[in-house]
N, C-alpha and C positions, 0 to 999 in steps of 0.2 A: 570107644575110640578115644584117642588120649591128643587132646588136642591144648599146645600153649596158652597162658594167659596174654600172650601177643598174638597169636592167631587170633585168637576169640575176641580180643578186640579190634584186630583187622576187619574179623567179617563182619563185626557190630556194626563199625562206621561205615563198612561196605552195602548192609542193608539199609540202614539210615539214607544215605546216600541213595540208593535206587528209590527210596521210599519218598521223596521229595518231590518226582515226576507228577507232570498233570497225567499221566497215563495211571500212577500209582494212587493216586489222591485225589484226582477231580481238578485241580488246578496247580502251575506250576510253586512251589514251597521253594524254589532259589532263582528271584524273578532277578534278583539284582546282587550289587556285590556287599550291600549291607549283610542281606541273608546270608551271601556264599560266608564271611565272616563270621555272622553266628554259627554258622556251621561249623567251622572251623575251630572257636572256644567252645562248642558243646563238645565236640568229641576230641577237647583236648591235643588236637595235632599241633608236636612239637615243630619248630625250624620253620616256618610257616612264615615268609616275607611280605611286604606290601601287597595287596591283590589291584591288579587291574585289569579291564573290561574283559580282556582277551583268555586271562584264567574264567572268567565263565564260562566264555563260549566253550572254552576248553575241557573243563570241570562238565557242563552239559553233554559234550560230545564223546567223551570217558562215559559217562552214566551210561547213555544208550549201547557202546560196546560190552559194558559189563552187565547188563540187562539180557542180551545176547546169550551170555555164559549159562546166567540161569533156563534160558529156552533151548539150549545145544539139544541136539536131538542126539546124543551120542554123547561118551568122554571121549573118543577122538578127536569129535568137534569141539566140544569143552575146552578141550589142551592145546587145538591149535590154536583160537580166540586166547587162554591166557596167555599163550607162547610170544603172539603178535603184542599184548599189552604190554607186558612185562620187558621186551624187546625194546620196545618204543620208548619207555620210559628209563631206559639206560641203568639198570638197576646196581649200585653198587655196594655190596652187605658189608654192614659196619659194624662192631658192639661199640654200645655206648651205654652210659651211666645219666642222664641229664637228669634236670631237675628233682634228684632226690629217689628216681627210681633206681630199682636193683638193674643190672644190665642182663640189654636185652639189645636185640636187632634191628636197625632201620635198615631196608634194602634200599633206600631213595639218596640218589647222591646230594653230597651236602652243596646246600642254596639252591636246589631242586625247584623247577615249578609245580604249582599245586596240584596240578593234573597229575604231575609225573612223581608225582610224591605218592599220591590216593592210588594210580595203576601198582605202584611197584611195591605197596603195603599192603596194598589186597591182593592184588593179583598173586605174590607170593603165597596170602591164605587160602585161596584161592586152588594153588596149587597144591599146597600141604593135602588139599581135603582129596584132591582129583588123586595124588599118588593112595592116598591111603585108601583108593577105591569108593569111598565114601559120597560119588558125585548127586545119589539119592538123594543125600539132605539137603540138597539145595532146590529148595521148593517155593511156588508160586500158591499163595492162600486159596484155599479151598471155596471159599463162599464164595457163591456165585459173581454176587456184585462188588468183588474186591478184588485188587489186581496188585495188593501187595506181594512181597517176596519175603523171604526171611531162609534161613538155616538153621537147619534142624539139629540141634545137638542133643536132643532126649537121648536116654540109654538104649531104646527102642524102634529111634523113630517114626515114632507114634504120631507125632504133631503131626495136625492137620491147617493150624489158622493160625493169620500171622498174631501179634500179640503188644502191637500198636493201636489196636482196634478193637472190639468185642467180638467180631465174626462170629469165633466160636461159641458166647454164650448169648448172643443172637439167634444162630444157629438150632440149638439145642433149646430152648425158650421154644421156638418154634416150631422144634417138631413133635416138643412134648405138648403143647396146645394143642397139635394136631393130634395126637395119640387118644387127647382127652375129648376132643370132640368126635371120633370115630370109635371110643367106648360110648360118649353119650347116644350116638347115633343107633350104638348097635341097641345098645340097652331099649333106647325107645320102640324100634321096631319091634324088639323080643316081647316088649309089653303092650304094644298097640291091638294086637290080635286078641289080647287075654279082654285088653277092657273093650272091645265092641261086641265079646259075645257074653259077657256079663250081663246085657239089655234086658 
């Protein structure tokens, strides 16, 4: 699949973003607007004006729509949910040049709220992956006790566990432990008979 270096980092800050949730981590990770801020310089989003209270709620209330997307039980449903985000957020595609990067696209109108900057930045990658059929890779971590999200862009998609976490070599730790104690087990049976009639 041939996906941009502006999508790929759409759905990066897109998963970041769902991965904040107390649902995703055990406790809320954007409790206020210091955090929403870090957020904001970690994943380098340009145009980004003063935050107040109201972009949280906002910014929290986006999350759980786009949370949705990855649960769609269909890409019908997938596409209507982005259709509605992207909609909302008034999206209008610009090239631009800022800070030194080569040009590339903001879909988010300029002086945009923060909400409606992150809907119409993902949402658009969002959509690139849904046209290109691709809505598979948008996947929910395998291990049991994890409720992360992530996108799958292996050549395969193969991936199983998100990669904010160990899951996977949690996962695999564990089942080789198990492998090894159900060879030890066997082994021991196969020789328990030999040595009681040794007597």
């Amino acid at each position: 699949m041939l996906i941009t270096h502006d999508t790929e980092c759409a759905l990066g800050m897109l998963v970041d973003l769902l991965n904040t949730s107390a649902e995703a981590c055990g406790q809320e990770e954007l409790p206020d607007l210091a955090a929403l801020r870090d957020f904001v310089v970690r994943r380098e989003l340009s145009e980004v004006g003063p935050l107040e209270p109201g972009d949280l709620a906002a910014v929290h209330a986006l999350r759980d729509r786009f949370r949705a997307v990855f649960a769609a039980p269909s890409t019908r449903a997938a596409a209507e949910l982005v259709n509605t985000l992207v909609a909302k957020a008034g999206t209008t595609p610009r090239l631009t040049d800022h800070d030194g990067h080569d040009w590339h696209m903001h879909y988010f109108a300029p002086g945009a709220a923060l909400a409606d900057h992150l809907a119409a930045e993902a949402g658009m990658a969002l959509a690139f992956i849904l046209v290109a059929g691709e809505r598979e890779r948008l996947r929910r971590c395998e291990a049991p006790d994890c409720a992360r999200v992530f996108v799958d862009l292996s050549r395969n998609r193969s991936r199983r566990y998100c990669d904010s976490r160990t899951c996977g070599n949690r996962l695999h730790v564990a089942a080789y432990r198990a492998r090894q104690r159900s060879a030890a087990d066997t082994q021991d049976a196969a020789l328990a008979p030999q040595g009681a009639g040794a007597r």
